[in-house]
Each structure stands twice: as structure tokens, then as C-alpha cells.
C-alpha positions in Angstrom: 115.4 69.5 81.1 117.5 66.3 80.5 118.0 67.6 76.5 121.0 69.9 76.5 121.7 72.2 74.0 124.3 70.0 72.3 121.2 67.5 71.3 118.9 70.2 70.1 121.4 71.9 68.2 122.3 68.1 66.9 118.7 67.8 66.0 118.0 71.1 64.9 120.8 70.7 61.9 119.3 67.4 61.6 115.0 68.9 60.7 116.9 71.7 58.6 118.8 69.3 56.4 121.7 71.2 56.1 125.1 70.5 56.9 127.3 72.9 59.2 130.0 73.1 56.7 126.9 75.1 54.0 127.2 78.0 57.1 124.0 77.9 57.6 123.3 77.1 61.3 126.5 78.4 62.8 127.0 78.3 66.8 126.5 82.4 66.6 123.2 81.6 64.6 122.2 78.9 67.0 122.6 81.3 70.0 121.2 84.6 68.5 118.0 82.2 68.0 117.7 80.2 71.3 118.1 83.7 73.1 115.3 85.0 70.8 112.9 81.5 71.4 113.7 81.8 74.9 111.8 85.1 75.4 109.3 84.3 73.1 108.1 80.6 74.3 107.8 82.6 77.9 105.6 84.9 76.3 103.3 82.4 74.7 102.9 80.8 77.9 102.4 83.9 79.5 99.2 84.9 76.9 98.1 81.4 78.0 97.8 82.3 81.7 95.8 85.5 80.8 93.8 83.3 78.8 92.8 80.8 81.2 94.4 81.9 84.7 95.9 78.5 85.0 99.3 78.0 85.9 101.0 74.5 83.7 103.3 73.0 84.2 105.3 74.8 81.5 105.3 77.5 83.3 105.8 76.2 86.8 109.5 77.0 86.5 108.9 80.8 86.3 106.8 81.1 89.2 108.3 83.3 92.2 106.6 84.6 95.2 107.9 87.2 97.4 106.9 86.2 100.8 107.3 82.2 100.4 110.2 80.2 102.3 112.5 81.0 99.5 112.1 84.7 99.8 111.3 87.4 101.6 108.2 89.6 100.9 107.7 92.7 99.4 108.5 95.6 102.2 107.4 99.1 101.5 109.1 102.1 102.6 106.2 104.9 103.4 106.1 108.3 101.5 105.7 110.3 104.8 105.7 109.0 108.6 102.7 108.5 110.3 100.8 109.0 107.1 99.5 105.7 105.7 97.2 107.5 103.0 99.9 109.0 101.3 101.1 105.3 100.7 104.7 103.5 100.6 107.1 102.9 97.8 109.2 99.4 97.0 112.0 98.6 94.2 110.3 96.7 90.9 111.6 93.0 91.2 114.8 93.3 89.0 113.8 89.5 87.3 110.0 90.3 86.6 108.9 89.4 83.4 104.9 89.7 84.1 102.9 90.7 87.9 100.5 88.4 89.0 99.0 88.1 92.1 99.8 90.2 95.2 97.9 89.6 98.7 98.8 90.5 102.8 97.6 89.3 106.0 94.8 90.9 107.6 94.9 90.6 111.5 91.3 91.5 113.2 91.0 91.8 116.8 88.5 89.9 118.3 87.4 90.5 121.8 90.4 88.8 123.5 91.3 86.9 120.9 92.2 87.9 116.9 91.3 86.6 113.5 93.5 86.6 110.3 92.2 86.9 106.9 94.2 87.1 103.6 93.1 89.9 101.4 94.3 90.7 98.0 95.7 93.7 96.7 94.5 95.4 93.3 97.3 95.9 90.2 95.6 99.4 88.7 96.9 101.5 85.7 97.9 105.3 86.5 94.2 106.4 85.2 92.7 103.7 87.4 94.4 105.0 90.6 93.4 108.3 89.9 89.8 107.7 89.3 89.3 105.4 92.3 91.5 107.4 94.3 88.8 110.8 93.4 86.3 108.7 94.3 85.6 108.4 98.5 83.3 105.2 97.5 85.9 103.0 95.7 89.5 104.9 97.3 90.9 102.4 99.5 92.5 105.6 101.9 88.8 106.2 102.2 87.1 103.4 102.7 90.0 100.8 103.4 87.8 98.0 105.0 85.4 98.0 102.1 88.4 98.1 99.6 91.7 96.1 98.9 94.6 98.2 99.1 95.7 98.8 95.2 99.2 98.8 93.5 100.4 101.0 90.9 103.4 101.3 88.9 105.4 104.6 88.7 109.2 104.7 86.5 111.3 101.4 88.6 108.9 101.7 91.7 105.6 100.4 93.1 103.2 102.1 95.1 100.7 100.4 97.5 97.6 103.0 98.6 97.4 102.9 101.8 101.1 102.2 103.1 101.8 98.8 104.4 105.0 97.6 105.2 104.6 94.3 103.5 102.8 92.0 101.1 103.3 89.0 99.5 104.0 89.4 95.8 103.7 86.8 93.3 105.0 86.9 90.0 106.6 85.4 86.1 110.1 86.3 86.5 112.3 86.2 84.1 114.3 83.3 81.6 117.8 82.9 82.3 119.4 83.4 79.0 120.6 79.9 77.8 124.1 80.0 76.1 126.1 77.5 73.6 129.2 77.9 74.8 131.6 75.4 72.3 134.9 74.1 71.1 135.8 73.2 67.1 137.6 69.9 66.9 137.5 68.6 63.5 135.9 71.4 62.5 132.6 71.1 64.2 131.7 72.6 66.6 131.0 70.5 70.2 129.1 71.7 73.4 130.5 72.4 76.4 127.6 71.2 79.1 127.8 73.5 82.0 130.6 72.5 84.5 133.0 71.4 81.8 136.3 73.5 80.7 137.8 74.2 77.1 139.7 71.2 75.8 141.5 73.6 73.3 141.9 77.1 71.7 139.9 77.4 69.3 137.2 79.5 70.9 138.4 80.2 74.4 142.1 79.7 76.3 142.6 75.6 77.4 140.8 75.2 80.4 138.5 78.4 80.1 135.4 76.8 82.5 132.0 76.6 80.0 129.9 79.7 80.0 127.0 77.4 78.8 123.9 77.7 80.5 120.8 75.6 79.7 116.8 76.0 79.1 114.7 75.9 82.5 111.8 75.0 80.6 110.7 71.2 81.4 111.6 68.3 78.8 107.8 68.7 77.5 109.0 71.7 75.8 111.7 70.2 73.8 110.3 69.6 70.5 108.2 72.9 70.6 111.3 74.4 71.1 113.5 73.3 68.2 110.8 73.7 65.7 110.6 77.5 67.2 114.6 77.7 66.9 114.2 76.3 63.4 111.8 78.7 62.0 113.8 81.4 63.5 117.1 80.6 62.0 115.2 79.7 58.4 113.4 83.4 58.3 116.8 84.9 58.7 118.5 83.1 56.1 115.6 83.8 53.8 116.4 87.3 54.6 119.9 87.1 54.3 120.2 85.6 50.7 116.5 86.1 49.5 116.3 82.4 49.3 114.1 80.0 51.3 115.9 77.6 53.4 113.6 75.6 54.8 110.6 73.5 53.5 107.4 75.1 54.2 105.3 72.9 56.8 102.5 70.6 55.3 98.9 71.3 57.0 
């Protein structure tokens, strides 16, 4: 995003129609509600997905897969050695924010030669496992080249039925918080873009590096994003002072 958050906090006091000195839109205000919009843009794009199991380019940002050339796959530790129907274990991606797709490599031996074949593995809910589990036609431990192998989430762990050591997990992870990090000269308040330093004292010691952080979402987003940070900061203030500070929009 070429927009930092100086410019949409410029513009956001700009579509409110209030002036900082009122103490409406302070810098704390600004940040409670971009932290807030952050989550809940990601969360609107995410519905989308379900919706239509397309990926935009909104959401492109978001996208991590374990088992790419940036990271390395998901590897399994097995419940019991030598026992691949009582399944393997791995750590929950700290930075999920929604699963997606997961999949491994199938290798078949042919003859002399082999064949590969990418098969996908099943996200199931705890009554899920159990039923298909029960059940000799659908279990994957029963019948595992009939069935993908199927994933299922227990406390901060997955477990993959039957044990693999690894498979390539996609996911939505999660929004790195954005932060308006700031110094008052004049009395307003001016952004301090990442990589920049405090210029006084009036929020942090002189020379205090920015803790500013930015959106990751794509300049596309921009304006949806300001009018979201807008509405946010206008419910509270109709909460605070039972007032409403911000004209309603016109259909």
C-alpha cells in the first residue's frame, strides 16, 4: 500500500469534519480503530472466500503455504511408533487466522518405475472424525487408498489419521497489527512512517526509532478502509456522549 497511515488519518479527519483540537479523532482513537478494522476487513474477505472459493487479490497478501519455497511443510510427530493408525500430532500455525487447503504427495510404485499423485487431506470436526473413524467404509485407517487422510483439531494441536510425516498446509494467516506511532509539534499530531526516529519528547525520548507499522492490505483497499475506520470511531463517540457524530450515509 503506497497510502500510509499519516494520509488516511489526514483523510479520515478530513470525511468526519471535525477538527483534532474538538478531541474527537485522537491518535489513541485512530489506533484503537485501525486495529479493530484490521481484523474485521480480513474477516469480510475471508466470508468472501467461503462464499465463492476464490482467492482476490485483496486477499492475496494473507495467503501462506507450508510446504512452498518460503516454508517448510507441516511435519507430524506420530502418537505411537510403528503405528500409523493411531495418527501423528503437529503444533497449530501460531499466525493462522482461517485453514484452508491441506494436500501431500502420493508416491505409487510402478513396476520399475513410480508415479506421484497429489491427494488432498480432509479438515473434519471432532463428531466428524468420530463417525468416519466408526465407520470401516469411510475411516481412512481402514480403507486409506479409497479415502484422503483427514485432519482434526484437538486444544493447540492437529491430528492427521493415518500418521504421515508431512503435508503441505495452506492457509489465511494472520494481519500484522498496523500501529500510528506519532510526535505533537504544534500541537498536532504527525506520523512517524516506519524507519523514521522521534524528532522530540512529546510522546517518546528524541530519537526513539518509530514503532509504526502499516496495512498489508493492497492500495485497492484504501477507501473501503477509512470509511470502515470512520464508522468505527463515529459509533463510539455516539456512545460516549449520546450524540451522533457523524452524518448518516445517503442511499
Amino acid at each position: 500500500m503506497t497510502t500510509n497511515l499519516g494520509q488516511i488519518y489526514d483523510e479520515l479527519l478530513f470525511r468526519a469534519g471535525k477538527d483534532l483540537r474538538g478531541g474527537y479523532i485522537t491518535p489513541d482513537d485512530f489506533n484503537r480503530a485501525i486495529n479493530i478494522v484490521n481484523q474485521r476487513y480480513l474477516n469480510t474477505l475471508v466470508d468472501n472466500f467461503e462464499k465463492d472459493r476464490e482467492i482476490t487479490s485483496d486477499l492475496q497478501t494473507f495467503i501462506k503455504t507450508l510446504g512452498s519455497p518460503q516454508y517448510p511443510a507441516m511435519s507430524f510427530t506420530p502418537v505411537l511408533q510403528g503405528r500409523p493408525e493411531r495418527g501423528g500430532y503437529a503444533t497449530i500455525p501460531a499466525d493462522i487466522w482461517y485453514q484452508a487447503t491441506a494436500s501431500f504427495l502420493e508416491i505409487l510404485n510402478k513396476e520399475c518405475s513410480y508415479e506421484t499423485n497429489y491427494r488432498s487431506v480432509e479438515f473434519v470436526s471432532q463428531h466428524e472424525f468420530d463417525a468416519k473413524m466408526r465407520n470401516s467404509i469411510t475411516s481412512p485407517v481402514d480403507n486409506p487408498q479409497e479415502n484422503d487422510p483427514i485432519l482434526v483439531t484437538r486444544n493447540d494441536k492437529y491430528f492427521i489419521y493415518p500418521y504421515m510425516p508431512r503435508i503441505t498446509f495452506t492457509y489465511i494467516r494472520e494481519p500484522i497489527q498496523p500501529v500510528f506511532d506519532y510526535d505533537i509539534i504544534n500541537g498536532i499530531p504527525v506520523y512517524l512512517p516506519p524507519g523514521s526516529v522521534h524528532v522530540n519528547s512529546s510522546v517518546q525520548p528524541v530519537g526513539t526509532p518509530s514503532l509504526s507499522v502499516e496495512f498489508e492490505y493492497p492500495e485497492s483497499c484504501v477507501d473501503h478502509l477509512t470509511d470502515l475506520i470512520k464508522t468505527y470511531i463515529g459509533i463510539g463517540n455516539e456512545n460516549q456522549w449520546n450524540i451522533q457524530t457523524q452524518m448518516p450515509s445517503k442511499v
